[in-house]
C-alpha positions as CSV (number, residue, x, y, z in Angstrom):
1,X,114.0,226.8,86.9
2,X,116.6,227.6,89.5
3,X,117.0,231.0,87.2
4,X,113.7,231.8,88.2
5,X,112.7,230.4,91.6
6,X,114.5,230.2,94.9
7,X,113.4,228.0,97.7
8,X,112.5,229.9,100.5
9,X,113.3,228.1,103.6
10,X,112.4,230.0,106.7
11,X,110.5,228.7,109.6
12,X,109.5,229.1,112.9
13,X,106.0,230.7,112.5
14,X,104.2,228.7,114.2
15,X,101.3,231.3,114.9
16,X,100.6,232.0,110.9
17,X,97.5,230.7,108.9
18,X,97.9,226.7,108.2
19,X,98.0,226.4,104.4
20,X,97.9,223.5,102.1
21,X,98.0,222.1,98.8
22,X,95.4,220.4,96.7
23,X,94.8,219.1,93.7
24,X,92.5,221.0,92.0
25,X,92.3,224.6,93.7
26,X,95.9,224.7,94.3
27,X,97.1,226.5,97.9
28,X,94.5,227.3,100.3
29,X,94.0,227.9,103.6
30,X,93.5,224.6,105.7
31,X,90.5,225.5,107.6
32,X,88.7,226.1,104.3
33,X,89.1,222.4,103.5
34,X,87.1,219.6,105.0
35,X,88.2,216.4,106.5
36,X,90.6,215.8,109.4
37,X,93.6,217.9,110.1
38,X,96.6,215.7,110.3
39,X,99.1,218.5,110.9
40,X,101.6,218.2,114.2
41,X,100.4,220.4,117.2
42,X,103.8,221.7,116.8
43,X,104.4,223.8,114.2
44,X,107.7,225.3,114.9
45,X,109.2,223.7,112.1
46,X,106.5,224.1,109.6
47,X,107.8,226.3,106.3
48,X,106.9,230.3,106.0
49,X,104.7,231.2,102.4
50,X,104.5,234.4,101.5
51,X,102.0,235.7,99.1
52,X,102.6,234.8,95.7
53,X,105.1,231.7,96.4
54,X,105.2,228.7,94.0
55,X,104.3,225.9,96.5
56,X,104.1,222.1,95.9
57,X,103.7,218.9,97.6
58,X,107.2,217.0,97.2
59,X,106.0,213.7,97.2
60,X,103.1,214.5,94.5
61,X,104.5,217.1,92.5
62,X,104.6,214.1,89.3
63,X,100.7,214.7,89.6
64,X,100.1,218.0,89.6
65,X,100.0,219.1,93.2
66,X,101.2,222.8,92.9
67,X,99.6,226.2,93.1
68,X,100.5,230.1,93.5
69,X,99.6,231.2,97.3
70,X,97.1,233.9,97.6
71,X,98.3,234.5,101.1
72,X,101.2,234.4,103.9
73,X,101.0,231.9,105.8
74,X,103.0,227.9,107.0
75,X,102.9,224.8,105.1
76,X,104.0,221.3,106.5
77,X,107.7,220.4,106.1
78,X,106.6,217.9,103.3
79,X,106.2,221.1,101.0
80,X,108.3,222.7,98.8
81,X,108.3,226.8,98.6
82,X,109.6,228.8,95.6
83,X,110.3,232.4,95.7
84,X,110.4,234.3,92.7
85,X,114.2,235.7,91.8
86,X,112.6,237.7,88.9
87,X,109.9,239.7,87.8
88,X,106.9,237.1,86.5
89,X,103.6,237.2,86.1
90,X,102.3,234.5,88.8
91,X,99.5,233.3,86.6
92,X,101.2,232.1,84.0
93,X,103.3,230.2,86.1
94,X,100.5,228.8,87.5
95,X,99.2,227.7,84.6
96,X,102.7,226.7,83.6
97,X,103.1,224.5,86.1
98,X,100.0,222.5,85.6
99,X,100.6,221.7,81.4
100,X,101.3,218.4,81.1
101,X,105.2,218.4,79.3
102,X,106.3,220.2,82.4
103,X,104.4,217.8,85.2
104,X,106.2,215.0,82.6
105,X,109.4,216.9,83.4
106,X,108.4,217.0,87.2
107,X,108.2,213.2,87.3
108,X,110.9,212.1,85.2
109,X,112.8,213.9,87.5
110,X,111.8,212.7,90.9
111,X,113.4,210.6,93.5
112,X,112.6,206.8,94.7
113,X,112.1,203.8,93.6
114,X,108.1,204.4,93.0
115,X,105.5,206.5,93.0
116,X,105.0,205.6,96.5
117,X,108.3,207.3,97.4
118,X,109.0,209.6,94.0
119,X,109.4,213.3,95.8
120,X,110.6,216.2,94.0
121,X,113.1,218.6,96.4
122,X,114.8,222.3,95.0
123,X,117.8,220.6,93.9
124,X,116.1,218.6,91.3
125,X,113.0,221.1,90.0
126,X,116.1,223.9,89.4
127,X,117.6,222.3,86.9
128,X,114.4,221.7,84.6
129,X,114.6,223.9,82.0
130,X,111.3,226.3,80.6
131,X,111.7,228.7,78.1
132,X,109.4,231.5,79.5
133,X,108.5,234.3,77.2
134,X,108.7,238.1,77.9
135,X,106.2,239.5,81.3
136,X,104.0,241.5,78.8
137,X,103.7,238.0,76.6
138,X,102.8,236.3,80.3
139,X,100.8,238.5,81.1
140,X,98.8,238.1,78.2
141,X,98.5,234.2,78.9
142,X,97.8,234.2,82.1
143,X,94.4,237.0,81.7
144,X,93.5,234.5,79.4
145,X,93.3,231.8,81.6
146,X,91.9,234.0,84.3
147,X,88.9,234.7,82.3
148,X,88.7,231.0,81.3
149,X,89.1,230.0,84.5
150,X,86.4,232.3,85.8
151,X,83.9,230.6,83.2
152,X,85.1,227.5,83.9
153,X,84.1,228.3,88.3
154,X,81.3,229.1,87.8
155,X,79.4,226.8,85.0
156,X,80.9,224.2,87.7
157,X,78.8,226.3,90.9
158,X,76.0,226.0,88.5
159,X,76.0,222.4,88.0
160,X,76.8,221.5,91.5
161,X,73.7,223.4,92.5
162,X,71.5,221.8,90.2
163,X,72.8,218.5,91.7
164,X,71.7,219.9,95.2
165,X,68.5,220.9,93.7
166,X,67.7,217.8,92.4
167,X,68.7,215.7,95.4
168,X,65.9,217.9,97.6
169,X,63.8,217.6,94.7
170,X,63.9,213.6,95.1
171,X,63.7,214.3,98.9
172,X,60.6,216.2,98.6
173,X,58.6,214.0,95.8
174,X,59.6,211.0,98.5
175,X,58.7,212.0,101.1
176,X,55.3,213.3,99.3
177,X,55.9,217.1,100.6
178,X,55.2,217.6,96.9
179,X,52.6,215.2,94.7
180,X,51.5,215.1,91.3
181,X,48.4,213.7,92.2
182,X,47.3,213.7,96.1
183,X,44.4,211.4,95.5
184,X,46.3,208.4,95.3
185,X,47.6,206.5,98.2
186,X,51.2,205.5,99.0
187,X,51.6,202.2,100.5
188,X,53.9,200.0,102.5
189,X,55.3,197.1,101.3
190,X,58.2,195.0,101.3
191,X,60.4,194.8,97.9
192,X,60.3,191.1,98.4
193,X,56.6,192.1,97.2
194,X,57.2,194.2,94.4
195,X,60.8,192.4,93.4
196,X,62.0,189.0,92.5
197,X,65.5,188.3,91.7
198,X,67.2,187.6,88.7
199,X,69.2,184.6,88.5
200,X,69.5,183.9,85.0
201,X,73.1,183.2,84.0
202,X,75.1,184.0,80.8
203,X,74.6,182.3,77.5
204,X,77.6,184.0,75.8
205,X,78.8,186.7,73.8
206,X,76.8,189.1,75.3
207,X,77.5,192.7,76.2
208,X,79.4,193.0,79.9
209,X,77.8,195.5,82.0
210,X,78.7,197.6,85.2
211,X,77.0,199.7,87.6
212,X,78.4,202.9,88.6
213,X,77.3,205.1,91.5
214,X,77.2,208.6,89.1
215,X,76.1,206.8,85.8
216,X,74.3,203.7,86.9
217,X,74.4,200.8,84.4
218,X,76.9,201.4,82.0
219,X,78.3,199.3,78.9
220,X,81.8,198.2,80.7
221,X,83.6,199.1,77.2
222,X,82.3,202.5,77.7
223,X,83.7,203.2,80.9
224,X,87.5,204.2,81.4
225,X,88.9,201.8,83.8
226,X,90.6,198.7,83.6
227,X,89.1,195.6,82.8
228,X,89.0,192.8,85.7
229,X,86.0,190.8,84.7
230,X,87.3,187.0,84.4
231,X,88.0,185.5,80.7
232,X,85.4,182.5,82.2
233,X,81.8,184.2,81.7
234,X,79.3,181.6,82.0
235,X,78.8,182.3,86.0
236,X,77.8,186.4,84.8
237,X,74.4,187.5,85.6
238,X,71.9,188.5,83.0
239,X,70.4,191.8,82.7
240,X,67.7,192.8,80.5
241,X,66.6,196.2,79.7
242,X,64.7,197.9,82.2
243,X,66.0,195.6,85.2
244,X,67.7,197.1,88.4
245,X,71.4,196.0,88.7
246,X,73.0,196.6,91.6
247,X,76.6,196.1,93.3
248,X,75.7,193.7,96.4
249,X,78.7,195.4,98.5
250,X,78.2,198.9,97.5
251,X,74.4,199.3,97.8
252,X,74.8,201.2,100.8
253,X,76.5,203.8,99.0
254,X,74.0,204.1,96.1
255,X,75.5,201.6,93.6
256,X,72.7,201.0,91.6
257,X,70.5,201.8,88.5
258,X,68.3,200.6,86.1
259,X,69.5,199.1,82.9
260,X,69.1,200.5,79.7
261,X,70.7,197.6,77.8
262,X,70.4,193.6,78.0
263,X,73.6,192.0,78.9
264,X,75.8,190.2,82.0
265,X,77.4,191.2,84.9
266,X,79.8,189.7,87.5
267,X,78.3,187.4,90.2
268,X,78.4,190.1,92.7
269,X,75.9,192.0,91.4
270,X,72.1,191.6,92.2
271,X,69.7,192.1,89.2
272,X,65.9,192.5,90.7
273,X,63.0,192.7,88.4
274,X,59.3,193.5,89.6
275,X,56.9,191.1,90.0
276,X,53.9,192.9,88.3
277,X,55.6,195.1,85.8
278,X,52.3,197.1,85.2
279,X,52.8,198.2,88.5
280,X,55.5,199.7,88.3
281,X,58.3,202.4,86.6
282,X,61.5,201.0,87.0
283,X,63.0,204.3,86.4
284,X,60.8,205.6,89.5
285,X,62.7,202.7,91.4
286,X,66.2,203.8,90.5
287,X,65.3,207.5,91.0
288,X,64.4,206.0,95.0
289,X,66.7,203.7,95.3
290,X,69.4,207.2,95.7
291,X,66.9,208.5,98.0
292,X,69.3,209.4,100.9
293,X,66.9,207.5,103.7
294,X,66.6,204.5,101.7
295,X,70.3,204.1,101.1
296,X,70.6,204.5,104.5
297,X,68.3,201.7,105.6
298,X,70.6,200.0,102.9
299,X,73.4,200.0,104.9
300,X,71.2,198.8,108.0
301,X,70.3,195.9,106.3
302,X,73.8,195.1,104.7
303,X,75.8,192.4,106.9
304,X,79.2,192.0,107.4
305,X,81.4,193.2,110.3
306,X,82.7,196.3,108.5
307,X,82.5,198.5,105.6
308,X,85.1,196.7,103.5
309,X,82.3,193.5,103.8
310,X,79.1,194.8,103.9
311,X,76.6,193.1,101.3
312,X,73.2,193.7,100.8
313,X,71.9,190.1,98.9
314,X,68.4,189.7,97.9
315,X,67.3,187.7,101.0
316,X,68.1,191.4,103.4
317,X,67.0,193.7,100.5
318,X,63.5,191.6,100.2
319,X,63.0,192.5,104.1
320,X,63.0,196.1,103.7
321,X,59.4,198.0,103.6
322,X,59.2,201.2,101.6
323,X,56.2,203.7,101.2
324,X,55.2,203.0,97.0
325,X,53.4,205.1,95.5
326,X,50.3,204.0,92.7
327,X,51.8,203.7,88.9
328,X,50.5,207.1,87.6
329,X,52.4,208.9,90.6
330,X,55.3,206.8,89.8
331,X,55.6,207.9,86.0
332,X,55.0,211.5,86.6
333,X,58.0,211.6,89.1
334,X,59.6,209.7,87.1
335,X,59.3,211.9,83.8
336,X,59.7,215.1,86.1
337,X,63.4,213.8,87.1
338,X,64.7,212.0,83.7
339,X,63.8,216.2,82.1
340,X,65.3,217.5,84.8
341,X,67.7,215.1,84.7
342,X,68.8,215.8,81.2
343,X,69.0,219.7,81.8
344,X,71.6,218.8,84.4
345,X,73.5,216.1,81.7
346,X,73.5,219.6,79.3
347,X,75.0,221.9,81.7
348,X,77.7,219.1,82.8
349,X,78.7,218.9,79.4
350,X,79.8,222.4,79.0
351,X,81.3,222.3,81.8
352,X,83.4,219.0,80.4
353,X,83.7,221.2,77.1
354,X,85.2,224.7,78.9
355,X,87.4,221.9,80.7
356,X,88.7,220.5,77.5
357,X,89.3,224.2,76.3
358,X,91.4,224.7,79.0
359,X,93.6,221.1,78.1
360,X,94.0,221.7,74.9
361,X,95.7,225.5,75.4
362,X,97.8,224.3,77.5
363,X,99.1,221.9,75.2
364,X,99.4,224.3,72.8
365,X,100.6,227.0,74.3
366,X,103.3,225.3,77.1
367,X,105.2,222.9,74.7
């Protein structure tokens, strides 16, 4: 690597454009990104980019945290910057750089004692060795990926906009600035009134549950994540299919959804069930159970002294009144958001499949 890359070391620009590195979209400026800026108000020492430098995060290099700078500008000392010493063709290296043999490389040769501390500084990246083909051949790859990449941006815009759409969508049907039938009135009630709780407990051998905040009730061998339910099941809830499972200290962040299997999960869920199930469309309660105001009034109702132990148990969620609609309004808003619902689940998964595309060439093509 050293036969291709130098580390450019110059500093003292303190009044250039903050960049950083992330995950995912690689360098960018910093004032593009959200969240807090952590960086020192003195800047003196920060690290000069120039357009087209390799830059990574030392400390996270192992996981991918590289990308090709689309502008000059400073990064934070924590960062290493690479200078070309040849001519390359940028995307390719950037592609390079994110195939999973070479991030292997990257972490088997870090420095520490764990990943905690593993960083990767110039002296250790330039003695990994690529074999790089010929510019022409690179530049072949990397319009390649370019186009793929392109594809890739913007079936993702797509589906992130039909998640915005749907979210007002709910908003709207809610708040009944849109109605399927305006004859019928909405009332308030407490869920005490329309939901009792669950308390049933496990039998055995039955299928282990969880509730996710994207996915809602999921079978737990189905999800990727390790296992931590206890061997000693008999204290597990029940759930039966078309009950509302929810995670007691997560509510407040939309944890919940309606089951579409009967099984158990651990004691600190809350299964509710309605009183008079002719009344009402469960799916129609999980669709409002996301609404943003009632998750909200979620979190008012949760107790605990912070965020770590808020819990929302049956006794605070029975308290809260909601506006309900009559059953016939329930179903239609509930059939209008399971279709669009699946449209959404259809365009997600070609996004997961142009994602996959992009895995599998670079394991085929960066061995």
């Amino acid at each position: 690597m050293g036969d291709i890359y130098a580390e450019r070391s110059q500093r003292g620009a303190s009044d250039m454009e903050l960049l950083s590195v992330t995950m995912n979209d690689g360098v960018k400026p910093r004032s593009e990104i959200e969240g807090k800026d952590n960086s020192s108000e003195d800047k003196s020492n920060y690290k000069i980019v120039r357009k087209g430098d390799m830059v990574y995060n030392s400390m996270r290099m192992w996981q991918g945290a590289n990308g090709i700078s689309p502008c000059d500008g400073i990064v934070s000392p924590a960062y290493t910057v690479l200078m070309p010493k040849q001519e390359i063709n940028n995307g390719y290296f950037a592609a390079l750089f994110k195939s999973a043999n070479l991030i292997n490389e990257f972490r088997k040769n870090s420095q520490g004692m764990t990943s905690d501390t593993w960083n990767l500084k110039y002296p250790q990246i330039e003695t990994i060795k690529v074999q790089i083909p010929s510019v022409s051949e690179q530049d072949k790859v990397s319009e390649m990926f370019s186009v793929l990449d392109e594809r890739i941006a913007a079936q993702s815009r797509l589906v992130e906009s039909l998640k915005k759409y749907k979210r007002g969508l709910l908003s709207q049907l809610i708040a009944q600035k849109k109605a399927f039938d305006t004859s019928g009135e909405w009332k308030t009630v407490k869920l005490g009134h329309i939901f009792k709780e669950r308390t049933e407990r496990a039998k055995g051998n039955e299928t282990l549950l969880a509730v996710t905040i994207s996915n809602g009730v999921q079978r737990r061998d189905e999800i990727d994540l390790k296992d931590n339910s206890s061997d000693d099941k008999s204290n597990y809830k029940c759930v039966y299919i078309g009950d509302i499972a929810y995670n007691t200290m997560r509510m407040w962040q939309g944890a919940s959804g309606v089951s579409p299997y009967n099984g158990i999960v651990s004691p600190a869920y809350t299964i509710v069930t309605p009183i008079r199930p002719d009344l009402h469309n469960m799916t129609f309660w999980a669709y409002y159970f996301k609404y943003s105001p009632l998750v909200q009034t979620f979190q008012k109702y949760s107790q605990g002294l912070t965020s770590d132990t808020w819990n929302l148990k049956f006794p605070q969620f029975s308290e809260i009144a909601v506006t309900m609609p009559p059953i016939s309004e329930q179903d239609k808003i509930a059939e209008c958001l399971s279709v669009f619902d699946e449209h959404c689940k259809c365009e997600d998964e070609k996004l997961q499949a142009l994602l996959q595309v992009r895995t599998s060439l670079l394991q085929q093509l960066f061995i």
